[in-house]
C-alpha positions in Angstrom: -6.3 5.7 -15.4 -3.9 3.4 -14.0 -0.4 3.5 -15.3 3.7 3.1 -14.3 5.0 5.7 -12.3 7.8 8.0 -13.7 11.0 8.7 -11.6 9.9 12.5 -12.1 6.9 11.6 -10.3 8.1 10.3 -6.9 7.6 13.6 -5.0 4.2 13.8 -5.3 3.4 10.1 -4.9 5.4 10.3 -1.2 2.9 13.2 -0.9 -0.2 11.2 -1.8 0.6 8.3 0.3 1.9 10.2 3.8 -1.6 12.2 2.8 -3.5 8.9 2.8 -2.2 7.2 5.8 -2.4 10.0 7.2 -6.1 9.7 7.5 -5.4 6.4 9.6 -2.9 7.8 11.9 -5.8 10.5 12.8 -8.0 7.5 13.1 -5.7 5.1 15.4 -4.0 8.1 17.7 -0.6 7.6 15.5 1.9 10.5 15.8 5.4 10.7 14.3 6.6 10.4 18.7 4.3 6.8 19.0 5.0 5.3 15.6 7.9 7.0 13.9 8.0 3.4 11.2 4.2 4.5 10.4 4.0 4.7 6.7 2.1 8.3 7.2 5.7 9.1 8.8 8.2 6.9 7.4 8.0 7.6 3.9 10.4 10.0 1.9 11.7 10.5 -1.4 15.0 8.5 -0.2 13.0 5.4 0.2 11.0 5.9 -3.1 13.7 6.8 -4.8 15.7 3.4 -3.6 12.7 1.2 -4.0 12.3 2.2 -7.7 16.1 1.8 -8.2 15.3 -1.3 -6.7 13.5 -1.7 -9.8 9.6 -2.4 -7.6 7.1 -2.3 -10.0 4.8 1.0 -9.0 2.0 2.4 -10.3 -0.1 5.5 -10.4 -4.1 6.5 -10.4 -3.7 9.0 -12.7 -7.0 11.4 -13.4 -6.8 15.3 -14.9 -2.9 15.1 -14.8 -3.3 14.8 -11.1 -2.0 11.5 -9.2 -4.4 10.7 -6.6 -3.8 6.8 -5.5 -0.7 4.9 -5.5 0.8 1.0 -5.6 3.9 -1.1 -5.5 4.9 -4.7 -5.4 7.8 -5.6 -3.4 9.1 -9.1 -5.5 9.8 -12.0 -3.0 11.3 -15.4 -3.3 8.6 -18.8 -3.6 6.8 -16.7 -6.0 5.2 -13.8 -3.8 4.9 -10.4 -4.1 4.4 -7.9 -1.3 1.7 -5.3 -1.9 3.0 -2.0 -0.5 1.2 1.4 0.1 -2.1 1.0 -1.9 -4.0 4.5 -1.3 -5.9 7.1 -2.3 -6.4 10.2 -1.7 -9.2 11.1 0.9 -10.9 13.8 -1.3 -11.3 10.3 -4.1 -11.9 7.4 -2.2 -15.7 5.9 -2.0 -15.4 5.6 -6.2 -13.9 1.8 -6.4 -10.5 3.7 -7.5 -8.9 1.4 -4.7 -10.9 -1.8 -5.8 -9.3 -1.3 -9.3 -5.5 -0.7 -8.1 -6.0 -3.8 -6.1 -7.2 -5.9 -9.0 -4.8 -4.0 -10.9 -1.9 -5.7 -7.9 -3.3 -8.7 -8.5 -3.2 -8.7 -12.2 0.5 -7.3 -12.2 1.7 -9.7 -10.0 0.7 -12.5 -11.8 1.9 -11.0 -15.0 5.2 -11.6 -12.7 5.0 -15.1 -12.1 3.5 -14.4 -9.0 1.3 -16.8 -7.5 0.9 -15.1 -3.7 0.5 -11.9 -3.0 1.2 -11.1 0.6 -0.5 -8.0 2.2 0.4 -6.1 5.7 -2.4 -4.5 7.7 -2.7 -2.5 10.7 -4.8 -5.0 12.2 -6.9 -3.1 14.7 -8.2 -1.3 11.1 -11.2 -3.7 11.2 -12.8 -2.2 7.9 -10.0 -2.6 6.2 -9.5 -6.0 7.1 -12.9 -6.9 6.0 -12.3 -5.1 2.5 -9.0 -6.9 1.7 -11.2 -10.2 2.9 -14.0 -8.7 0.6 -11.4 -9.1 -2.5 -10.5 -12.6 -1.7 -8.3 -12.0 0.9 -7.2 -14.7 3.5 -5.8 -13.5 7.6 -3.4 -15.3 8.3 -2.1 -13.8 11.1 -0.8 -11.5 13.6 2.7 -9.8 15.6 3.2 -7.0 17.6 6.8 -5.2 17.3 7.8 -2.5 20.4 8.6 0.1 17.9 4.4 0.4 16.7 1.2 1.3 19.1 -0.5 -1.5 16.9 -0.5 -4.8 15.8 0.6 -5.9 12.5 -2.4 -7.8 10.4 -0.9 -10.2 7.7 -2.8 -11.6 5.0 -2.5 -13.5 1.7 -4.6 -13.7 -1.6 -3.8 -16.5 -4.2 -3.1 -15.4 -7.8 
């Protein structure tokens, strides 16, 4: 079930997203040394805490009383909305529980007026690529930052 997150709840969604991208820092040679700003890494109750203070609109997979996939949309100007840290938890995935928290983005975000929604990649992650592209999905391009062993993949789905 898919549902708002609760402040209560921000310790264990940091701990179900660093657990999911963790499985692509294993994949792509990512350590905490080579890629610091790695969501796997980067992300800590302070951040959580500020983006739902912020007031970001996040969201839970919620099933048995256990969260096991997490969402939020970063509100832009021109009538965008970032998608940040869609995941699931490794044990879950291969069930369309990430298919539904995307449609469930894309829903919410038009709900907010949002008529974009703008999504960040690591871009050598070919099959995820292709699944974003899958769900209508457009590339739309690429940069490289010093501070990452990999390039950033940018793409954009119409609401």
């Amino acid at each position: 079930m898919i549902r708002p997150m609760i402040e209560e709840e921000i310790d264990r969604c940091v701990q179900v997203i660093c657990e999911s991208f963790m499985t692509v820092a294993e994949d792509f040679g990512f350590t905490r040394e080579n890629a610091p700003r790695f969501t796997a890494f980067a992300t800590n109750r302070e951040r959580l805490q500020w983006q739902y203070q912020e007031g970001r609109p996040m969201f839970v997979w919620e099933e048995e009383g256990q969260i096991i996939g997490y969402y939020s949309l970063h509100l832009q100007e021109d009538q965008k909305c970032e998608l940040n840290n869609l995941c699931v938890l490794p044990r879950y995935r291969h069930r369309q529980i990430g298919e539904q928290l995307l449609e469930h983005a894309f829903a919410q975000a038009g709900k907010l007026g949002c008529r974009q929604l703008l999504i960040g990649i690591v871009e050598e992650n070919v099959q995820l690529r292709q699944w974003y592209e899958a769900h209508g999905a457009v590339h739309k391009g690429t940069e490289k930052f010093d501070f990452f062993p990999f390039t950033c993949g940018y793409l954009e789905r119409e609401i």
